[in-house]
PyMOL CGO cylinders between C-alpha atoms (Angstrom):
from pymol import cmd
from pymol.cgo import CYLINDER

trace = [
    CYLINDER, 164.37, 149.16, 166.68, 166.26, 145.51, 166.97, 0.3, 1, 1, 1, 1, 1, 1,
    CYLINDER, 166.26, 145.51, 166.97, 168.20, 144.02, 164.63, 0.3, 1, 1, 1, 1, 1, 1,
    CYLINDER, 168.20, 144.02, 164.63, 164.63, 141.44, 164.10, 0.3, 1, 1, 1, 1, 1, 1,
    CYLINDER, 164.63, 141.44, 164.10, 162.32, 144.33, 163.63, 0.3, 1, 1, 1, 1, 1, 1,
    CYLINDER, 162.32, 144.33, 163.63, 161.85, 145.62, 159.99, 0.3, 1, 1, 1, 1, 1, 1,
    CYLINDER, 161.85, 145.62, 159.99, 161.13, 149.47, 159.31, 0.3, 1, 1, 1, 1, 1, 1,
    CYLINDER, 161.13, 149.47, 159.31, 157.79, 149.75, 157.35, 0.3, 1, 1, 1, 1, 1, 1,
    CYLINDER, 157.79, 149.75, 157.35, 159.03, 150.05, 153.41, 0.3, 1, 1, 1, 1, 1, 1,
    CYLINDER, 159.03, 150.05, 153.41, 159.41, 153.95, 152.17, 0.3, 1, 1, 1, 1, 1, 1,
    CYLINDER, 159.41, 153.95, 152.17, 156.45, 154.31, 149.23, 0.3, 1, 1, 1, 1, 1, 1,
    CYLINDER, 156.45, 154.31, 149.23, 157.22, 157.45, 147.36, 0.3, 1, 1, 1, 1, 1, 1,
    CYLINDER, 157.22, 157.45, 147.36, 153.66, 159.43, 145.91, 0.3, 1, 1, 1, 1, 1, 1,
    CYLINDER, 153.66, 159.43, 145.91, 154.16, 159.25, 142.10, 0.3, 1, 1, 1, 1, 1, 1,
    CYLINDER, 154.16, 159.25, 142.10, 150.72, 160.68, 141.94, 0.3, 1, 1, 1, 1, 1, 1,
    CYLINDER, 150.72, 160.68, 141.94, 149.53, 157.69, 140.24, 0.3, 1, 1, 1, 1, 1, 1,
    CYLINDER, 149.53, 157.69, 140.24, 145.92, 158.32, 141.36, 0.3, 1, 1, 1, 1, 1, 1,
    CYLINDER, 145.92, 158.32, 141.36, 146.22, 161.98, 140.15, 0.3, 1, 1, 1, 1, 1, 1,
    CYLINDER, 146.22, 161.98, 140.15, 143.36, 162.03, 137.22, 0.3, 1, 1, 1, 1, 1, 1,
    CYLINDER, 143.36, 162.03, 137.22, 143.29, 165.49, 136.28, 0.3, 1, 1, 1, 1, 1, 1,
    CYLINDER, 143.29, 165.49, 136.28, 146.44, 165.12, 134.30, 0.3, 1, 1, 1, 1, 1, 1,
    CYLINDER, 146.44, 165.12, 134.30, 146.53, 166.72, 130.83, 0.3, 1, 1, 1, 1, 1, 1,
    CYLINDER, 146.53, 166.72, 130.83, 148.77, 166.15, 127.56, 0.3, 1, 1, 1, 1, 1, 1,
    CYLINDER, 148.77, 166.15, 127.56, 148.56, 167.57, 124.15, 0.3, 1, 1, 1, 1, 1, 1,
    CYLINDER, 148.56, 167.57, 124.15, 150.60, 166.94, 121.09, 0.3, 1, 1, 1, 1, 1, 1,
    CYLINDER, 150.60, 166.94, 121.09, 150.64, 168.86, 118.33, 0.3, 1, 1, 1, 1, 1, 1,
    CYLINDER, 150.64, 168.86, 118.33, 151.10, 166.70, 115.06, 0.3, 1, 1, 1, 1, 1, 1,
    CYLINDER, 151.10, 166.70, 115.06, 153.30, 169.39, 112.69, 0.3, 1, 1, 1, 1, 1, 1,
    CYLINDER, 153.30, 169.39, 112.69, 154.10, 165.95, 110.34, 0.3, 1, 1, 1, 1, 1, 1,
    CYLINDER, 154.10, 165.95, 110.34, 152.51, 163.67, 107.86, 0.3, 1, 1, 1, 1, 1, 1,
    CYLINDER, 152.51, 163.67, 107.86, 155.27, 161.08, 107.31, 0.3, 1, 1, 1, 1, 1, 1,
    CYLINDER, 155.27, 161.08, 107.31, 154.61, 157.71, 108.46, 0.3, 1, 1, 1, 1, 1, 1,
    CYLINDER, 154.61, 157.71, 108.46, 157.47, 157.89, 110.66, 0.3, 1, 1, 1, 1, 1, 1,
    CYLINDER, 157.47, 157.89, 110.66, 155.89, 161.15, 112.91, 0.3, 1, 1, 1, 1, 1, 1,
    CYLINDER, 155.89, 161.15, 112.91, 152.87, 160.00, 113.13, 0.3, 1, 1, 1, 1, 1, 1,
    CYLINDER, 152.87, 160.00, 113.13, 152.93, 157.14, 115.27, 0.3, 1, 1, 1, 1, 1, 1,
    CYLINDER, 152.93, 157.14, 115.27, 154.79, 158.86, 118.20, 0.3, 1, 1, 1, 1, 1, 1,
    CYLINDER, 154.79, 158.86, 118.20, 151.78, 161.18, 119.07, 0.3, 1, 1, 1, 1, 1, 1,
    CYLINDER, 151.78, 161.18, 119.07, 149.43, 158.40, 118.47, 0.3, 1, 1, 1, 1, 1, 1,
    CYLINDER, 149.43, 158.40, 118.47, 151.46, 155.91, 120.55, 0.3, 1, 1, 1, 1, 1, 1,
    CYLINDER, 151.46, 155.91, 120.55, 151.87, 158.03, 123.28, 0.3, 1, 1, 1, 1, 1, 1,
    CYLINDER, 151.87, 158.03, 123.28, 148.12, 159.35, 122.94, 0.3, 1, 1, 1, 1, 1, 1,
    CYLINDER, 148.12, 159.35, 122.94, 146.98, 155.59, 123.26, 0.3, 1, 1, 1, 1, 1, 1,
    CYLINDER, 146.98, 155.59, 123.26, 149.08, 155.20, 126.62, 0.3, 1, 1, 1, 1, 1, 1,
    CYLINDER, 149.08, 155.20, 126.62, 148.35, 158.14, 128.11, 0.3, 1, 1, 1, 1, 1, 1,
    CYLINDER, 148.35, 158.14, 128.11, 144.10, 157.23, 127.63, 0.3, 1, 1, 1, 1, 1, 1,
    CYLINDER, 144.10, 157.23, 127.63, 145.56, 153.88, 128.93, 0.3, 1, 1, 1, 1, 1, 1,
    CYLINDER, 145.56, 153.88, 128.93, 146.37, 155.73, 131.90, 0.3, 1, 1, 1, 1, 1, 1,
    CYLINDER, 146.37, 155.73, 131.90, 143.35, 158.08, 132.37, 0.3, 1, 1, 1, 1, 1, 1,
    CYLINDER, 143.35, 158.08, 132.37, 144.80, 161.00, 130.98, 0.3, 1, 1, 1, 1, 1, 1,
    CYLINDER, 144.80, 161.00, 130.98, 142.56, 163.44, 129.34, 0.3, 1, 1, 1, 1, 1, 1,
    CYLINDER, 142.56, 163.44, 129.34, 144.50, 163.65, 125.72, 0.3, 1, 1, 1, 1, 1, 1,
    CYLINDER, 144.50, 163.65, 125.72, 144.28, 165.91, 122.85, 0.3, 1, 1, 1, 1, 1, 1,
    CYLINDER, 144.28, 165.91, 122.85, 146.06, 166.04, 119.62, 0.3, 1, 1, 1, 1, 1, 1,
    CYLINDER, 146.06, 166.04, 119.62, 146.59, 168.84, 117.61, 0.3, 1, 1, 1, 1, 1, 1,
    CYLINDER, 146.59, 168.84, 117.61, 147.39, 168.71, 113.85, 0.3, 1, 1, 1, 1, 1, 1,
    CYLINDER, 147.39, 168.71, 113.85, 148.78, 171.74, 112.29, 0.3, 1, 1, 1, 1, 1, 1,
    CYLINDER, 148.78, 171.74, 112.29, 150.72, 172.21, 108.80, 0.3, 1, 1, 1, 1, 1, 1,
    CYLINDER, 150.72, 172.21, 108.80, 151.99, 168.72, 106.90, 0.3, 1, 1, 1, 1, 1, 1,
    CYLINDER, 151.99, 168.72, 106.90, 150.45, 166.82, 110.50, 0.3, 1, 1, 1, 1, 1, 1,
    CYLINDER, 150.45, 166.82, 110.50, 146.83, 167.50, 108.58, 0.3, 1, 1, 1, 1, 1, 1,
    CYLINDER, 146.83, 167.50, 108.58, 147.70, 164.60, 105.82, 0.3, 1, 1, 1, 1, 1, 1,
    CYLINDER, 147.70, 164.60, 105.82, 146.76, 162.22, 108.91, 0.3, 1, 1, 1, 1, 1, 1,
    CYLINDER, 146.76, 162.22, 108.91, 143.59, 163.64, 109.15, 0.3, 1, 1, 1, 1, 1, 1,
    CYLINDER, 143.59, 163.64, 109.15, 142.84, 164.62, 105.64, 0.3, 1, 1, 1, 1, 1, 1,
    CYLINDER, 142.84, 164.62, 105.64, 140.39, 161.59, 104.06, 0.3, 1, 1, 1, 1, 1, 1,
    CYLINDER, 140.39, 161.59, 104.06, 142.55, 161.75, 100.77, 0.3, 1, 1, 1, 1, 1, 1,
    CYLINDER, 142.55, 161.75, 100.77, 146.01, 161.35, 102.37, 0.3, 1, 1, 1, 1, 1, 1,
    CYLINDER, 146.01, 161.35, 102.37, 145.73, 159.70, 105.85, 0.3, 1, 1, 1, 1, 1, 1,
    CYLINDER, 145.73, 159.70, 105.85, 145.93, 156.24, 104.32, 0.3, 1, 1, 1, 1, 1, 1,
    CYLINDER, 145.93, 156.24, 104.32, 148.77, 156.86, 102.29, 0.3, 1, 1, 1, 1, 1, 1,
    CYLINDER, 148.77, 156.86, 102.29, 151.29, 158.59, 104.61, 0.3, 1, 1, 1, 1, 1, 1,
    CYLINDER, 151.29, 158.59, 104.61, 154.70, 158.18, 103.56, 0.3, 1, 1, 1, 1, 1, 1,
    CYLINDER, 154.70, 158.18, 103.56, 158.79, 157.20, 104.88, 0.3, 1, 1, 1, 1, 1, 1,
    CYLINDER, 158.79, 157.20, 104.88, 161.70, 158.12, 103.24, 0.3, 1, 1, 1, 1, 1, 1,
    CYLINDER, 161.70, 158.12, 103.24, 165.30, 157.70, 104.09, 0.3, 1, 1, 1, 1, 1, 1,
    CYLINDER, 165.30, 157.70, 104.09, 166.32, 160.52, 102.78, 0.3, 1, 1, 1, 1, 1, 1,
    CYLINDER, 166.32, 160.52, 102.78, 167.72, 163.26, 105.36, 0.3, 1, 1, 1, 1, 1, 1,
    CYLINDER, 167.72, 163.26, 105.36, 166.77, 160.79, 108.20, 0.3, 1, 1, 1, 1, 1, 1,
    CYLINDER, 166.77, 160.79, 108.20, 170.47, 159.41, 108.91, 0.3, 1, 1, 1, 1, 1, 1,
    CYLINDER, 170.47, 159.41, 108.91, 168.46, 157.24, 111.70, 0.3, 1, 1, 1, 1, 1, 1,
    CYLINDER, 168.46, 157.24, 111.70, 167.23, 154.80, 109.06, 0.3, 1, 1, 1, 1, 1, 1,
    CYLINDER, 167.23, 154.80, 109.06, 171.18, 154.20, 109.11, 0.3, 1, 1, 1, 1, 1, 1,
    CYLINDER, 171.18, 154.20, 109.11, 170.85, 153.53, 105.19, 0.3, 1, 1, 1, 1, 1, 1,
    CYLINDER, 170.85, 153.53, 105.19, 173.45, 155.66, 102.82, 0.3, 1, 1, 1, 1, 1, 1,
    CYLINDER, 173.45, 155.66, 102.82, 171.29, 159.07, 101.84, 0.3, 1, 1, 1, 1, 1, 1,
    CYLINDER, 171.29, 159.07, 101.84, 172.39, 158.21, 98.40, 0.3, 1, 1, 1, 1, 1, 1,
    CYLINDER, 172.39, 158.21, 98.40, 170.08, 155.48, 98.01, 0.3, 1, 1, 1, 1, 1, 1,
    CYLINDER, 170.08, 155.48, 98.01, 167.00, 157.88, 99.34, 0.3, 1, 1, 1, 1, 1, 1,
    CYLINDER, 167.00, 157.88, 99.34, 167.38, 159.17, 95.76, 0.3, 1, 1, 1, 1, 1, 1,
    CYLINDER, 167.38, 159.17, 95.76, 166.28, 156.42, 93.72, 0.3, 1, 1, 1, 1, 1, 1,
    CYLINDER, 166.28, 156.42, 93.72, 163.14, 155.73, 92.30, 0.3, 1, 1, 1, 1, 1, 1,
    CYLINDER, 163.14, 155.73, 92.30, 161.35, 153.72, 94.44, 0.3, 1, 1, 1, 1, 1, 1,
    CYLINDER, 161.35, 153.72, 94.44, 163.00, 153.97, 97.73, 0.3, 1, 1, 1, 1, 1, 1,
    CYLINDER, 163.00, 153.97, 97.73, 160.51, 156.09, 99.36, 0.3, 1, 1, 1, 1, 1, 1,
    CYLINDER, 160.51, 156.09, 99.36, 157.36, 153.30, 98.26, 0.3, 1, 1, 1, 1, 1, 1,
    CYLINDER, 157.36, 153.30, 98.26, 160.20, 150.42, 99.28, 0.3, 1, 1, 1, 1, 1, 1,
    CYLINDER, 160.20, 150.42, 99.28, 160.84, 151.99, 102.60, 0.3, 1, 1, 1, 1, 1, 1,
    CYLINDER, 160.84, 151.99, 102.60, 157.91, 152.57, 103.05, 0.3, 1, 1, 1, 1, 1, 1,
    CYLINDER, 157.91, 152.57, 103.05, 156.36, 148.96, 102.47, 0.3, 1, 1, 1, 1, 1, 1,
    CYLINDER, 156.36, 148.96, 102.47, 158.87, 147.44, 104.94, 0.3, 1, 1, 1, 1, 1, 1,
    CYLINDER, 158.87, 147.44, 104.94, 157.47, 150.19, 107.89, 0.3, 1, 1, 1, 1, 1, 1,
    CYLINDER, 157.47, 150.19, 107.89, 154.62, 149.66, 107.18, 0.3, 1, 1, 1, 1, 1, 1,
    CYLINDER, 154.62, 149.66, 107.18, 155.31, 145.66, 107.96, 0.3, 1, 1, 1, 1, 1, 1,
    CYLINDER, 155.31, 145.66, 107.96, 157.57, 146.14, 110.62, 0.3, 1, 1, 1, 1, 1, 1,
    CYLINDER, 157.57, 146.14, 110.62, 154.42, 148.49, 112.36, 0.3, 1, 1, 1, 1, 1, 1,
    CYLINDER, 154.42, 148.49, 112.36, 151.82, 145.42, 111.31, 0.3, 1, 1, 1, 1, 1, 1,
    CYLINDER, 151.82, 145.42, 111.31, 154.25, 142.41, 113.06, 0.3, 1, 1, 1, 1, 1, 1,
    CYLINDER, 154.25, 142.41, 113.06, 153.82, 144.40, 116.11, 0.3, 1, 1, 1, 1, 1, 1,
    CYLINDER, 153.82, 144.40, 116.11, 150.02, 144.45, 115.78, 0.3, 1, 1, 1, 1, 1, 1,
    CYLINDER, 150.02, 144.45, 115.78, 149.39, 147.95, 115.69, 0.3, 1, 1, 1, 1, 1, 1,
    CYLINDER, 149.39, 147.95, 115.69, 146.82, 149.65, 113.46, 0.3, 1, 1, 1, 1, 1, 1,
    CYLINDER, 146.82, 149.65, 113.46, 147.54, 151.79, 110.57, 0.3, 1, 1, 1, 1, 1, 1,
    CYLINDER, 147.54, 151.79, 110.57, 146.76, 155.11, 111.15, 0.3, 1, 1, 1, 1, 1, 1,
    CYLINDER, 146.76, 155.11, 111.15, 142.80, 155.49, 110.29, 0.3, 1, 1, 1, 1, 1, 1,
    CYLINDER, 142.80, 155.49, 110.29, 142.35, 152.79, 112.54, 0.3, 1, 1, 1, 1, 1, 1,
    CYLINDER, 142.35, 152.79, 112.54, 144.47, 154.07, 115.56, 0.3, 1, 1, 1, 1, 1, 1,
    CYLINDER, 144.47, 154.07, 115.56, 142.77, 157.57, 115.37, 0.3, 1, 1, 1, 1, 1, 1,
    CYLINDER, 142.77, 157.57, 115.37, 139.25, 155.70, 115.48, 0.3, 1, 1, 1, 1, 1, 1,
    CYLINDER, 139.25, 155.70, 115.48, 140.62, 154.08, 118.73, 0.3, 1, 1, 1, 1, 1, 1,
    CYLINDER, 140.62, 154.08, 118.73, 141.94, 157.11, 120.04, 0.3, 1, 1, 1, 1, 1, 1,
    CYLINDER, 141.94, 157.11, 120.04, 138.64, 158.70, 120.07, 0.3, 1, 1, 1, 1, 1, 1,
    CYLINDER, 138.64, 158.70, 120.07, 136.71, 156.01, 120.91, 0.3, 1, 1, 1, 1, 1, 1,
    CYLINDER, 136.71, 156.01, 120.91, 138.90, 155.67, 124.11, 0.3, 1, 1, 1, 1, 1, 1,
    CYLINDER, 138.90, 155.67, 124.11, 137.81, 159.55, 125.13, 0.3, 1, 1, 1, 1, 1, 1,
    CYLINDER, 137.81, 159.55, 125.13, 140.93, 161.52, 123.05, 0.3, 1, 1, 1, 1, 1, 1,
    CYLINDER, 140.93, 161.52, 123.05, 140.05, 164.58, 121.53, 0.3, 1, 1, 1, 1, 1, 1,
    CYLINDER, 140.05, 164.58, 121.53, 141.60, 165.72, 117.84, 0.3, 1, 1, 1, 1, 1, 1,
    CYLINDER, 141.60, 165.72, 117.84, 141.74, 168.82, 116.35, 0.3, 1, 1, 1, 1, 1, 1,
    CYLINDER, 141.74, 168.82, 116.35, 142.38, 170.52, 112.75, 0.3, 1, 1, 1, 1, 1, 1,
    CYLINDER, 142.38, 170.52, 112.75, 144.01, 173.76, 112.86, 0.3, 1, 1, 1, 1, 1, 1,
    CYLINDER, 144.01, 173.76, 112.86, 141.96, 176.65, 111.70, 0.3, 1, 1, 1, 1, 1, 1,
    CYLINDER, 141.96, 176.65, 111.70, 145.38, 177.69, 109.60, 0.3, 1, 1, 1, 1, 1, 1,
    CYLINDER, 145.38, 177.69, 109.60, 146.37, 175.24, 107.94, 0.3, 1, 1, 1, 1, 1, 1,
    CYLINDER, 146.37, 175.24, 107.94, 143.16, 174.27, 107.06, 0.3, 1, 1, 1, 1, 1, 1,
    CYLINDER, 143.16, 174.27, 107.06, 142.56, 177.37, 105.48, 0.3, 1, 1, 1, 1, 1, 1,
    CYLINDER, 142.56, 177.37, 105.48, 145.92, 177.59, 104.06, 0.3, 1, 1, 1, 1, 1, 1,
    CYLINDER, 145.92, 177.59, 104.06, 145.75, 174.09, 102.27, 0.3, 1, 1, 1, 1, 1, 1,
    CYLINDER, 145.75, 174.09, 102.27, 142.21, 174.81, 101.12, 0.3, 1, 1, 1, 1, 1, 1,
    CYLINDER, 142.21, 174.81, 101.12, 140.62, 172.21, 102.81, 0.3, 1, 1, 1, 1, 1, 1,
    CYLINDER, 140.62, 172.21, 102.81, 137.15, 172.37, 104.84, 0.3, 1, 1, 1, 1, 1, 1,
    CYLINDER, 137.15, 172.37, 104.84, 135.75, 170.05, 107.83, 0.3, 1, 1, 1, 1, 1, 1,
    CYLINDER, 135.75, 170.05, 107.83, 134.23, 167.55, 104.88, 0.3, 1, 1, 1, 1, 1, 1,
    CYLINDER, 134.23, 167.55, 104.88, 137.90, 166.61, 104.19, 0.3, 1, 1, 1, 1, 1, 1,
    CYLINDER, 137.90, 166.61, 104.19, 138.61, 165.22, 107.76, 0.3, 1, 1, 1, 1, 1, 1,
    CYLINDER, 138.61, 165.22, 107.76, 138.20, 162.16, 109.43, 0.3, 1, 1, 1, 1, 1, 1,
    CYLINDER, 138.20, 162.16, 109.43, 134.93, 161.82, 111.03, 0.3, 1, 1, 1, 1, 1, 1,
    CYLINDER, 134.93, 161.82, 111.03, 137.00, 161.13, 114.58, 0.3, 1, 1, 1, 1, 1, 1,
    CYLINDER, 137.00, 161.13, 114.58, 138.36, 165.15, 114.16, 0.3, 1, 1, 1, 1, 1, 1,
    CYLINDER, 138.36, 165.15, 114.16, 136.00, 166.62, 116.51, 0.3, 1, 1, 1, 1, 1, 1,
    CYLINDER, 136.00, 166.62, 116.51, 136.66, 170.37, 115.51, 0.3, 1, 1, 1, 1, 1, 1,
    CYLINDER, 136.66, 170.37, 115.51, 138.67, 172.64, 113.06, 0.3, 1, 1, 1, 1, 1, 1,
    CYLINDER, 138.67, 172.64, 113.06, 140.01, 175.28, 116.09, 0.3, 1, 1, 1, 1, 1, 1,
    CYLINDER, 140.01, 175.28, 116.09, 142.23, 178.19, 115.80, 0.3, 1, 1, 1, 1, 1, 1,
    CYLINDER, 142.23, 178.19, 115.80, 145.93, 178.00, 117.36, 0.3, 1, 1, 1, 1, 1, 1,
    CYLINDER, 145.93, 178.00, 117.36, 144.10, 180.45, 120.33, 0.3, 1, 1, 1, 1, 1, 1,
    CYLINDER, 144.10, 180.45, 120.33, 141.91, 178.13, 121.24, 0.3, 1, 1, 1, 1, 1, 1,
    CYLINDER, 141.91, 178.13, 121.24, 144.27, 175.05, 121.41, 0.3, 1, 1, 1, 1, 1, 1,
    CYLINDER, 144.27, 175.05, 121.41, 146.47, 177.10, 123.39, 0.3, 1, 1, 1, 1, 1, 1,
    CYLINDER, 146.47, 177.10, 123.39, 143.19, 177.84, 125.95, 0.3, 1, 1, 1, 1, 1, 1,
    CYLINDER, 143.19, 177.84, 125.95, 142.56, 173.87, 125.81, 0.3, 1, 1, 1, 1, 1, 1,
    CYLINDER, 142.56, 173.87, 125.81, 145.99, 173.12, 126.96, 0.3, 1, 1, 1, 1, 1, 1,
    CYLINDER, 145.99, 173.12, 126.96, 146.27, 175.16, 130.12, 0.3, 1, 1, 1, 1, 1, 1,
    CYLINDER, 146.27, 175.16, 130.12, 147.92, 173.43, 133.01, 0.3, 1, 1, 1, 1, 1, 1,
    CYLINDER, 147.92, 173.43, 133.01, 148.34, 170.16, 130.30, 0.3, 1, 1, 1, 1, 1, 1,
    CYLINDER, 148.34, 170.16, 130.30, 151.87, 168.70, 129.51, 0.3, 1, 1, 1, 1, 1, 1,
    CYLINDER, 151.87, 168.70, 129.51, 152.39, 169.65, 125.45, 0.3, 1, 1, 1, 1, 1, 1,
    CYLINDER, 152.39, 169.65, 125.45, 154.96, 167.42, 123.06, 0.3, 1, 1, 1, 1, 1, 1,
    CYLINDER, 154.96, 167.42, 123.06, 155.69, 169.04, 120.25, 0.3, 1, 1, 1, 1, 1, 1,
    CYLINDER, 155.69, 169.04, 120.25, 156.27, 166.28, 117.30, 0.3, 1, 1, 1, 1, 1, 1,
]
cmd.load_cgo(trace, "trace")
């Protein structure tokens, strides 16, 4: 090759036409401040073409459960990343202050509240689940989820739904 002549550019394979990628989350958290990763990510990933499901298992259910999924909660308190002194988590009114100002930090950024993001998740092809346990444990029955859970499955058949996928754990 001469010094005028160009090689042809290197273009590594990131598999970015691969479409029978797979992720799962399993929601284990109903504070405001865990749900939005799995539904964040979810969003992107159907963004991308990957077949999503979500999984929500113990405290996760309250963002699925009709009676507590619009009033999830944040509280400073044991979360040193808020970087606010833990003594002030204590006070009455810190947890509905804090959060009040997530809650407008997440609506300045235009995303929906949580009802509204799991209606877009499954419109956009993701699949949600209840867990068979906790739903049992907490006393609750299919009437009590959101109309977007498409099935209350057992932690055996989750685990048969996510062969080969990519699971996050939040």
């Amino acid at each position: 090759m001469t010094a005028t002549e160009t090689a042809a550019p290197i273009v590594p394979d990131f598999g970015d036409d691969d479409t029978d990628r797979k992720i799962c989350f399993i929601c284990s958290k109903g504070s405001l401040d865990m749900a939005y990763p799995a539904l964040i990510m979810a969003n992107a990933a159907l963004g991308e073409g990957i077949e999503t499901h979500i999984f929500f298992t113990f405290w996760g259910m309250d963002m699925i459960n009709k009676k507590t999924m619009e009033h999830l909660h944040f509280s400073i308190l044991g979360n040193p990343a808020t970087h606010m002194p833990q003594a002030l988590g204590g006070f009455p009114g810190m947890t509905a202050l804090a959060t009040k100002m997530m809650k407008k930090q997440i609506a300045d950024l235009d995303v929906p509240e949580v009802p509204e993001f799991l209606e877009l998740i499954a419109d956009a092809g993701g699949h949600l689940w209840a867990c068979k346990m906790s739903v049992d444990m907490m006393k609750l029955d299919e009437a009590d989820m959101a109309d977007v859970v498409e099935d209350v499955i057992t932690a055996t058949e989750f685990i048969e739904l996510s062969e080969g996928a990519q699971v996050i754990f939040i």
